[in-house]
PLY file of the C-alpha trace (Angstrom):
ply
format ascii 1.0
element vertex 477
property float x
property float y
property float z
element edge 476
property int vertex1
property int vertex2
end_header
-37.25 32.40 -20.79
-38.04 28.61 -22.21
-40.53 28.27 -25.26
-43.06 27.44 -22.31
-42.84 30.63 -20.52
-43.83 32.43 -24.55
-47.28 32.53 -24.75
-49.93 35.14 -22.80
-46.86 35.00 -19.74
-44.58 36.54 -22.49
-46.87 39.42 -24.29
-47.33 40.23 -21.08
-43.44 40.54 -20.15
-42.57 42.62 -22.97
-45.80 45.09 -22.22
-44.13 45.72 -19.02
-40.65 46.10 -20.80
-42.44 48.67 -23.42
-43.90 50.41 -20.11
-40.78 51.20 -18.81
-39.22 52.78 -22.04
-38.43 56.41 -22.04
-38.85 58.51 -24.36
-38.75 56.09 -27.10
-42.13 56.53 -28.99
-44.88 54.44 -30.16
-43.15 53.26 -33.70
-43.60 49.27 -34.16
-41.49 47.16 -36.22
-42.12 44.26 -38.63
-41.32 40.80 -37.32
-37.72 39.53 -37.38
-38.82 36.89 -40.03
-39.03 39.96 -42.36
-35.81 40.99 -42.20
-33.46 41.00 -45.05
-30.22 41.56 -42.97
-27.58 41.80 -45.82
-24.78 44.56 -44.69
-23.80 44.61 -48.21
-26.85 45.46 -49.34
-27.00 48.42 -47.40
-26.35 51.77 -49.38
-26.02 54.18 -46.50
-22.75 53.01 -45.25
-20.50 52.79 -47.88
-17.40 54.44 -49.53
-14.77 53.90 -51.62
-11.90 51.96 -50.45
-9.56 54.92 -50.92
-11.34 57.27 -49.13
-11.45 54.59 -46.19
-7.30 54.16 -46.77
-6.74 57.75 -46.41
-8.79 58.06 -43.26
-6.76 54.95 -41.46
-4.01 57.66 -40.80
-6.22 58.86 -38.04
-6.65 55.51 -36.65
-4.49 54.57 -33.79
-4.20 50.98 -32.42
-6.22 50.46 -29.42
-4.29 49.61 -26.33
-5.57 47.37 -23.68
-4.34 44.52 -21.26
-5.84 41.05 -20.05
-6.22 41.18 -16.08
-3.74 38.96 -14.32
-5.71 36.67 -11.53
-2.28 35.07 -10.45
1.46 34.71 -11.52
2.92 31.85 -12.37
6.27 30.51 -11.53
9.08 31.09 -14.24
10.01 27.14 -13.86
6.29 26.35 -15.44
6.45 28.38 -17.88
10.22 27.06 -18.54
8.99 23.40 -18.35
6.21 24.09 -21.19
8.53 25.18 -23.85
10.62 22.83 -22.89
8.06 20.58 -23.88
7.53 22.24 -27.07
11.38 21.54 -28.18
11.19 18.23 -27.13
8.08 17.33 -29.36
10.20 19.47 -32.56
13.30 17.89 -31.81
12.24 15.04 -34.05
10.84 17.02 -37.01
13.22 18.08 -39.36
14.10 21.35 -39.82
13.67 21.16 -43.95
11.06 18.24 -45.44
11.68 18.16 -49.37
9.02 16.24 -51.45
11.15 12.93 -50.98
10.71 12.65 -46.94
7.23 13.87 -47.24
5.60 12.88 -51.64
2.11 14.57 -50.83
2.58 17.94 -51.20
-0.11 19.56 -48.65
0.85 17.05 -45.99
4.39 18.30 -46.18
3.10 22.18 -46.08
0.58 21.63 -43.07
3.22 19.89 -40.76
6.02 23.02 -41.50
3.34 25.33 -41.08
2.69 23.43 -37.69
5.91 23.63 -36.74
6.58 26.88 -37.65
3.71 27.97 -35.74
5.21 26.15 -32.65
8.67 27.59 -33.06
7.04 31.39 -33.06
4.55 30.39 -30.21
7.39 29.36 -27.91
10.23 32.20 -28.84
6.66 34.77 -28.27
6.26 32.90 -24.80
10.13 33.07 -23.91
10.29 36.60 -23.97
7.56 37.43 -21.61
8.26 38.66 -17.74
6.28 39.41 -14.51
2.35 39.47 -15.42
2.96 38.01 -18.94
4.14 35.04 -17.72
0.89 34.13 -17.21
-0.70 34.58 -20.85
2.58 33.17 -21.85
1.82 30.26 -19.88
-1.71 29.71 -21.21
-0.54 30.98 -24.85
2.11 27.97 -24.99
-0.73 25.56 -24.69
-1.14 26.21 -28.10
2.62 26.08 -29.04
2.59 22.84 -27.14
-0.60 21.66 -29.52
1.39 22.59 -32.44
3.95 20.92 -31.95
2.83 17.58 -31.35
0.75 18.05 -34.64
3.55 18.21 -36.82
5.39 15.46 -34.84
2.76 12.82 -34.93
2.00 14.10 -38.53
5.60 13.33 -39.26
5.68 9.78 -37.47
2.48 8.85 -39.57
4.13 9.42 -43.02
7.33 7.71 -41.66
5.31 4.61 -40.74
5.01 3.86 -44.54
8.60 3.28 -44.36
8.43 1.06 -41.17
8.69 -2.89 -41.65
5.77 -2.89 -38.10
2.27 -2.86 -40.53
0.85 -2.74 -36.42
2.48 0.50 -35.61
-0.95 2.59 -36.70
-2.84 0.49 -34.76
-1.22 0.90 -31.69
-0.84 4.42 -32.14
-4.57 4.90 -32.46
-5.33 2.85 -29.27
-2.17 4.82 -27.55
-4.11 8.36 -28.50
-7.26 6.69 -27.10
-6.09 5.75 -23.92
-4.19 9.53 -23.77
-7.90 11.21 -24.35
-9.73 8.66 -21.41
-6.71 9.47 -18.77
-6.70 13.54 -19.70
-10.69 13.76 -19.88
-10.78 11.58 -16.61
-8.50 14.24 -14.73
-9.88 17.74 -16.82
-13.17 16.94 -15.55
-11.87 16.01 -11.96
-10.08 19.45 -12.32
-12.96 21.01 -13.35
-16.39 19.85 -11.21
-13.26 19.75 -7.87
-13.02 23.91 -8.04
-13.58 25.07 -5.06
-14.30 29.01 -4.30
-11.77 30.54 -1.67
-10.02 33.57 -1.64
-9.42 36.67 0.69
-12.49 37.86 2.24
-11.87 41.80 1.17
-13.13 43.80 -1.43
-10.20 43.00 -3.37
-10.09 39.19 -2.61
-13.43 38.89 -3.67
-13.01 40.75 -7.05
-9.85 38.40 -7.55
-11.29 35.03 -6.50
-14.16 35.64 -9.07
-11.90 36.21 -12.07
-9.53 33.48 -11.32
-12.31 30.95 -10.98
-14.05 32.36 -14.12
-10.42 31.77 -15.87
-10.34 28.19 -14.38
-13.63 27.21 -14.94
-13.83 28.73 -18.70
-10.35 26.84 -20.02
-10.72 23.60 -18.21
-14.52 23.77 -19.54
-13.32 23.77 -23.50
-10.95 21.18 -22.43
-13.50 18.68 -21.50
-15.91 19.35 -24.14
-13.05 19.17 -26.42
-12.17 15.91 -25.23
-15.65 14.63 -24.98
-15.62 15.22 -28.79
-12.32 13.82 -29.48
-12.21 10.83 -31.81
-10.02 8.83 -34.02
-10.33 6.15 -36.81
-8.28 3.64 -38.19
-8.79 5.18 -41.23
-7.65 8.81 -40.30
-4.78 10.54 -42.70
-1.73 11.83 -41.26
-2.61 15.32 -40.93
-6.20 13.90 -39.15
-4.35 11.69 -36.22
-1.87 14.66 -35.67
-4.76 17.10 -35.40
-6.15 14.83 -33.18
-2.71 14.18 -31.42
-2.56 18.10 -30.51
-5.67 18.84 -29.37
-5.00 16.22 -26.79
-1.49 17.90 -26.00
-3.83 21.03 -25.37
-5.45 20.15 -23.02
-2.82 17.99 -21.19
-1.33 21.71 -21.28
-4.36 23.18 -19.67
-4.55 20.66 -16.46
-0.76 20.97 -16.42
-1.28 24.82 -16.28
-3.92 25.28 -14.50
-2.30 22.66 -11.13
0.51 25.12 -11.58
-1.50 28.52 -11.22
-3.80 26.49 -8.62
-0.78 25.81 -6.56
0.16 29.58 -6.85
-3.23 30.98 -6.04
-3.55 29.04 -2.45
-0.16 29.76 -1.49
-0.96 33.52 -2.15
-3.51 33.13 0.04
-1.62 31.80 2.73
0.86 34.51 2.47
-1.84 37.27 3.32
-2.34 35.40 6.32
-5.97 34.27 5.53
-5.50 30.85 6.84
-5.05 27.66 4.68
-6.26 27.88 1.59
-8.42 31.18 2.55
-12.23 32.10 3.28
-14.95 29.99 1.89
-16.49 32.63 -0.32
-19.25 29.99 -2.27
-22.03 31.29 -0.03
-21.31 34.99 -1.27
-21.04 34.07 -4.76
-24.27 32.18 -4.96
-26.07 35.00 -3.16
-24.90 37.65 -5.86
-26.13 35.01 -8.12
-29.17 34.73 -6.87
-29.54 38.79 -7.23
-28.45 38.47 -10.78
-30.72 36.10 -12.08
-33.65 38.07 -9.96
-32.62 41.53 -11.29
-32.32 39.51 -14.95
-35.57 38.11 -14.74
-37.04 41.75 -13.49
-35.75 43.51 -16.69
-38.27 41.69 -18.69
-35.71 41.66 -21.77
-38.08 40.05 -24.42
-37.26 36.56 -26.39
-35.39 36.95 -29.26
-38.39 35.66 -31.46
-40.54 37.06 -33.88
-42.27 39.47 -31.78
-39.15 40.76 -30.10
-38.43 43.79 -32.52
-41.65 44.97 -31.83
-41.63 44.32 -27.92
-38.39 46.66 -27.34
-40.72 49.92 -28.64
-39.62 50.49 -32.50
-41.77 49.85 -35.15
-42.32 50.75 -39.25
-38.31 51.25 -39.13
-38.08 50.12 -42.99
-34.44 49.89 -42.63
-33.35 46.57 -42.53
-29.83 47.59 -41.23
-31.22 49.52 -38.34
-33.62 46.77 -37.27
-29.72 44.23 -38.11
-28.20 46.94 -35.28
-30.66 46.94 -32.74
-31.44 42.81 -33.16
-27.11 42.74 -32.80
-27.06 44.70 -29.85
-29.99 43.02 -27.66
-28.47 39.32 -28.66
-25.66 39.84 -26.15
-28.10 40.54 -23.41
-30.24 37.57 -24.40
-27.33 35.23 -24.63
-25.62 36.49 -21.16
-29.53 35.98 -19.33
-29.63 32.79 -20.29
-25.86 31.32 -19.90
-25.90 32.91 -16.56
-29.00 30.90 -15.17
-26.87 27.79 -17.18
-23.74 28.60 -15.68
-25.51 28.69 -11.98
-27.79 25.76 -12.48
-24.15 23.82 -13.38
-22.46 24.74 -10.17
-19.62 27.11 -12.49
-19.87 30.03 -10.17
-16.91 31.65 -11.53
-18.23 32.07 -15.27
-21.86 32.59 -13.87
-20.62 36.00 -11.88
-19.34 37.22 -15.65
-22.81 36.56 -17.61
-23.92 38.48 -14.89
-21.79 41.61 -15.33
-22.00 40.74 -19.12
-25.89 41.00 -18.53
-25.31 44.36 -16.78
-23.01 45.64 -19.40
-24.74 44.32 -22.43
-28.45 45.54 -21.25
-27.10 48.79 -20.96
-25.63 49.01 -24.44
-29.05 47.92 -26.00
-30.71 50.58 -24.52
-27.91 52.80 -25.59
-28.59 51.88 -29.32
-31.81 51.37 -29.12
-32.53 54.50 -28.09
-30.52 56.79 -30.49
-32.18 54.63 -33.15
-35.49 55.86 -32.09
-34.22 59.31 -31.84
-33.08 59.13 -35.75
-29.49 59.98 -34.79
-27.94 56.90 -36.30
-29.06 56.84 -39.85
-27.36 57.69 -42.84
-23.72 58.48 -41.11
-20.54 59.93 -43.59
-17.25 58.30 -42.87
-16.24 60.84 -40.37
-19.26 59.79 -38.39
-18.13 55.74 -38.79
-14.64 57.30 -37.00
-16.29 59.22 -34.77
-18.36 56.67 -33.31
-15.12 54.83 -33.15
-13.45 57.72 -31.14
-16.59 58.15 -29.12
-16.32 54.75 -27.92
-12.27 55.17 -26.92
-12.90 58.65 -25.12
-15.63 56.37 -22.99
-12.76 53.97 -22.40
-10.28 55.93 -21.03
-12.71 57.37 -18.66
-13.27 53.66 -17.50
-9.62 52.90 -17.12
-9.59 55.38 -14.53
-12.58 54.23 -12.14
-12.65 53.12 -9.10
-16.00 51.74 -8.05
-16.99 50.31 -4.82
-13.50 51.42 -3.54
-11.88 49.18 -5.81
-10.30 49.95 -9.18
-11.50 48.73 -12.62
-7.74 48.99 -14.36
-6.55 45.62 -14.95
-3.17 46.68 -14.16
-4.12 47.99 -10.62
-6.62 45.21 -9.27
-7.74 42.01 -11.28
-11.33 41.90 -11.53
-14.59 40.29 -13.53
-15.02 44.13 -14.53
-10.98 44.54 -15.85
-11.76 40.79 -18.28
-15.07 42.60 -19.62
-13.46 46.26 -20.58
-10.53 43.99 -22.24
-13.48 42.20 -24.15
-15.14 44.92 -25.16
-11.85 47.17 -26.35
-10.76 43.56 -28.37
-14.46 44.62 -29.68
-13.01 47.67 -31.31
-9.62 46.26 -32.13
-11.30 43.37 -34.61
-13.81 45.84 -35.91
-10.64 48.04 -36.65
-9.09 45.06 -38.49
-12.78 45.39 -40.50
-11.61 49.13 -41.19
-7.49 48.22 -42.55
-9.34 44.93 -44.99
-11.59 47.35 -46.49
-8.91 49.85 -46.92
-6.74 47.09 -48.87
-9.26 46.70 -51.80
-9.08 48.68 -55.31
-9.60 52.30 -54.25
-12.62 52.80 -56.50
-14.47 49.50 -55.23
-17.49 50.96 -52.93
-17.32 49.09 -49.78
-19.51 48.62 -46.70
-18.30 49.83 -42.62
-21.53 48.64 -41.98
-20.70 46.00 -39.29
-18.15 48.40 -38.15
-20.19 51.50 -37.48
-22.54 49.22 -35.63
-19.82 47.80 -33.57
-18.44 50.60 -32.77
-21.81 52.23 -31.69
-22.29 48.84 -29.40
-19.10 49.62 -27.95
-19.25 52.98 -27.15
-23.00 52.06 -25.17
-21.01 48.96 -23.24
-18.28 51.68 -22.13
-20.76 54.54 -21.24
-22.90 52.63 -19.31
-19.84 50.93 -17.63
-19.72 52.68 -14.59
-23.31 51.76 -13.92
-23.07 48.20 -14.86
-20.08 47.75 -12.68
-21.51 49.59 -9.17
-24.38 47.23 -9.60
-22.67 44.28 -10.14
-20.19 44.74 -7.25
-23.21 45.86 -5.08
-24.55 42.13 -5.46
-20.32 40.76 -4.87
-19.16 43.17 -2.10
-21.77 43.88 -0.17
0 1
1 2
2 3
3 4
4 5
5 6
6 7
7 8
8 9
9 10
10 11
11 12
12 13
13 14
14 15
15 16
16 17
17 18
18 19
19 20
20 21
21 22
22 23
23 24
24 25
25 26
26 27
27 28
28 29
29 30
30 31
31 32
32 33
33 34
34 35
35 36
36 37
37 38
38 39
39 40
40 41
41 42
42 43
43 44
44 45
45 46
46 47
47 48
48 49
49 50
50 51
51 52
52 53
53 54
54 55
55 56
56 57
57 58
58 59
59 60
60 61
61 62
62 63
63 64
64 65
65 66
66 67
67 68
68 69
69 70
70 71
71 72
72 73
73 74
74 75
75 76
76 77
77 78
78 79
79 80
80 81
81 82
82 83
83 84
84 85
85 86
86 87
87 88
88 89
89 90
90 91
91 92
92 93
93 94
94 95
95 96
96 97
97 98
98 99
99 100
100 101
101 102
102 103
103 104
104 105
105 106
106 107
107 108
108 109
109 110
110 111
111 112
112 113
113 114
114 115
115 116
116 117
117 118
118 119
119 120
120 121
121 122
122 123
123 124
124 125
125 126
126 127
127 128
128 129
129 130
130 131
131 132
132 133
133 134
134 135
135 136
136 137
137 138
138 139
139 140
140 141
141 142
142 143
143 144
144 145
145 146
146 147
147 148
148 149
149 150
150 151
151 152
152 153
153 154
154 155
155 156
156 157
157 158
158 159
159 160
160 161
161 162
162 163
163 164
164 165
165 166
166 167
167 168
168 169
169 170
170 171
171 172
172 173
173 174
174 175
175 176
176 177
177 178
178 179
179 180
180 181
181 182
182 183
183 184
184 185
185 186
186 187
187 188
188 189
189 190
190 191
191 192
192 193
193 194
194 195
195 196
196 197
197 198
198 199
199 200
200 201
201 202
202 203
203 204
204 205
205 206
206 207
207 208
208 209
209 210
210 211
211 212
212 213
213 214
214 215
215 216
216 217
217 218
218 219
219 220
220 221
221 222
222 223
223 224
224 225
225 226
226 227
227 228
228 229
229 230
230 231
231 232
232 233
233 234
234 235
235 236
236 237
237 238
238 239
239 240
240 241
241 242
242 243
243 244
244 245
245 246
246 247
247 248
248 249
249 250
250 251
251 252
252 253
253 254
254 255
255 256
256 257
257 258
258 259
259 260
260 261
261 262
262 263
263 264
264 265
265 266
266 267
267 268
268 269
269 270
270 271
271 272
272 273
273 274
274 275
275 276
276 277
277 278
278 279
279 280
280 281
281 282
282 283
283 284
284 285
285 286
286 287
287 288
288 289
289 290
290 291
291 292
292 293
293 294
294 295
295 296
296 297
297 298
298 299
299 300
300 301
301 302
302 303
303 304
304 305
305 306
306 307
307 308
308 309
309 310
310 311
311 312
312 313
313 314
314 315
315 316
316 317
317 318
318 319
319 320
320 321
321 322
322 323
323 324
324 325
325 326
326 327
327 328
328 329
329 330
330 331
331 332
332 333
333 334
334 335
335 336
336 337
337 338
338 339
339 340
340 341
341 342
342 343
343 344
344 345
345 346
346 347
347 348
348 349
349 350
350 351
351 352
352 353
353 354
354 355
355 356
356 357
357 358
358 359
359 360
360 361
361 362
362 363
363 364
364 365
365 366
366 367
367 368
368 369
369 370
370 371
371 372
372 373
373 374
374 375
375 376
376 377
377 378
378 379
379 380
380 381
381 382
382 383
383 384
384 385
385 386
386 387
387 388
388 389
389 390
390 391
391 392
392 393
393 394
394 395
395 396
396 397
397 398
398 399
399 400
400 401
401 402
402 403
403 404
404 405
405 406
406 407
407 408
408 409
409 410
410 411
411 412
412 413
413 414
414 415
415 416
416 417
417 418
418 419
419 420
420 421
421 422
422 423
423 424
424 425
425 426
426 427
427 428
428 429
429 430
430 431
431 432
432 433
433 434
434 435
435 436
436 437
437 438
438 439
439 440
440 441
441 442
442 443
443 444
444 445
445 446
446 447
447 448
448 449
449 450
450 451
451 452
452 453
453 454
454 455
455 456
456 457
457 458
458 459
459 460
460 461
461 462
462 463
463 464
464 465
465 466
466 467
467 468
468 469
469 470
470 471
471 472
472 473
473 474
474 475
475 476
């Protein structure tokens, strides 16, 4: 919804939304311009850091894997780390204060090349389906390398008798950025959406192009935002110098997995190159955006609190929780009707299961807020949320809907990407858990954001099932 469709059009959206809510009472809240959404302010969801410490002993890393649209050839990942020692060979392995005087220069670049050194022995090690996350994950090696290199070569100039040598470095970045932009953005607006016309072709073709699409996207705009001055430091024009290595790595990657993809295809025997499968993915698009528009989510604006059916709340976290939860939903409506309008078909289809997903969380915590069964929770209830939410998962790992299976390691899918998002969900809010366990054991602190995270979580992963048969209702059928 635009700020032209607000108005009478909009009151009379969100009475329709409020019509169709079950059970959750006539209580209206404040406007959103009210709120005073301050986590640490909130009293009811906070303990002492050693009680928080001793409970972590109960708390188990969460395990969960990326889905694996296509493998790459062992030579590309080889070639990229051979990149990265080729861009370290010329840093020295030890910089005392004489090679490098200023003392944070000196610090960033070994930090940079430290960082390269561990990206690339990380990205050595991997086999089969890791070789693709290695592959993408060396991009960033690859960036942090040529930071510390051109870094390097900038503090070195000041020993060179060539007072030109900046200058032509800063017109040799510049004409680097206009070639790699030029062919990113070829690489990106030339995708193309083939695949194998089966359940499982379709499921595959949408996550690699959502893949494609998303990293050759953030190179572009990355590039589109690149710039460099004469009067740039050194650690500035090897900043600079890196993120152009990036995404040289992306196109580099990405023509790699390309290449792999189609000749997958034409292994399966489904022709060169595969079935055209752009006329399915705009009609499930066209679904989505219908079924989007139909659930009448209200605009995130001052009314909205009150449109979704809770009212005289007086707890600012509560109202903070349920505004949290519905600003996925909000977000994924609109970037999907973006995504569309922009011809990315690819990261389109995943607003749209993010819509499907996300909607059904918001009703999830909406609704046990207006049932009073979220207030006021003891540490074991933060942890049991949090174990809540991970029985949910592993009843998702195990689904198969529409005859095909969610588990990333089984079938690659829109639907595997989104349960890895949402159990990285729980894994940083964990992280919240071990930082607040770290502090003096008598300092009160706040699992605030946690608890709510957690309680988001667990309403993405019971309503999973759901999200996903309607989703792959609009892709399979």
């Amino acid at each position: 919804m635009t700020a032209n469709d607000r108005g009478t059009s909009g009151r009379s959206s969100r009475r329709r939304f409020l019509a169709g809510l079950a059970g959750v009472g006539g209580v209206a809240l404040a406007g959103c311009s009210a709120l005073s959404w301050n986590d640490e302010t909130s009293s009811s969801v906070r303990f002492s850091a050693g009680d928080v410490d001793a409970a972590l002993g109960d708390v188990d890393p969460v395990e969960f894997s990326w889905p694996v649209p296509v493998r790459p050839d062992s030579t590309a990942l080889e070639g990229a780390l051979e990149r990265v020692d080729t861009l370290l060979a010329d840093v020295p392995d030890a910089l005392e204060p004489e090679d490098v005087p200023n003392g944070v220069v000196r610090t960033e670049i070994v930090e940079q090349r430290d960082e390269a050194t561990a990206g690339r022995d990380d990205a050595g090690d991997a086999t089969g389906d890791a070789q693709y996350h290695a592959l993408r994950e060396s991009r960033s090696a690859r960036q942090a390398a040529r930071h510390a290199l051109t870094s390097w070569f900038v503090v070195r100039f000041a020993d060179e008798d060539d007072p030109d040598r900046r200058t032509r470095l800063l017109e040799e970045l510049r004409d680097e950025r206009g070639a790699v932009r030029s062919v990113a953005r070829d690489r990106h607006d030339g995708i193309d959406y083939r695949g194998t016309d089966t359940g499982d072709g379709r499921l595959r073709a949408s996550l690699y192009a959502y893949r494609r699409e998303s990293d050759l996207a953030r190179a572009a705009a990355t590039l589109d935002r690149w710039s460099v001055a004469a009067g740039d430091d050194a650690l500035e024009l090897g900043e600079s110098a890196g993120e152009l290595e990036h995404a040289t790595a992306t196109v580099e990657a990405w023509d790699h997995l390309d290449e792999r993809y189609r000749a997958g295809l034409e292994s399966e025997g489904d022709g060169e190159g595969g079935t055209d499968l752009q006329p399915v993915f705009e009609d499930a698009l066209e679904r989505s955006i219908e079924a989007a528009d139909a659930a009448d989510f209200p605009e995130q604006d001052e009314e909205w609190l009150e449109g979704v059916g809770l009212g005289d709340l007086e707890d600012s976290y509560l109202e903070h929780t349920v505004w949290r939860a519905g600003q996925p939903v909000d977000s994924a409506r609109k970037r999907l009707k973006t995504a569309t309008d922009d011809g990315e078909l690819g990261t389109a289809l995943h607003r749209a299961l993010e819509f499907e997903v996300a909607l059904r969380a918001f009703e999830s915590v909406r609704d046990r807020i207006a049932g009073g069964g979220f207030a006021d929770p003891s540490l074991e209830d933060v942890l049991a949320e949090r174990s809540a939410a991970l029985e949910a998962a592993e009843g998702v790992r195990d689904l198969e809907v529409a005859g095909e299976p969610v588990s990333p390691s089984e079938s690659p899918s829109l639907a595997a990407y989104v349960l890895a998002e949402t159990l990285r969900g729980i894994e940083w809010a964990d992280d919240g858990l071990r930082r607040a366990a770290e502090r003096d054991p008598e300092t009160n602190v706040s699992l605030g954001d946690q608890y709510r995270d957690y309680a988001i979580a667990r309403g993405r992963l019971e309503g999973f099932r759901e999200a996903v048969e309607t989703f792959r209702g609009r892709v399979l059928e």
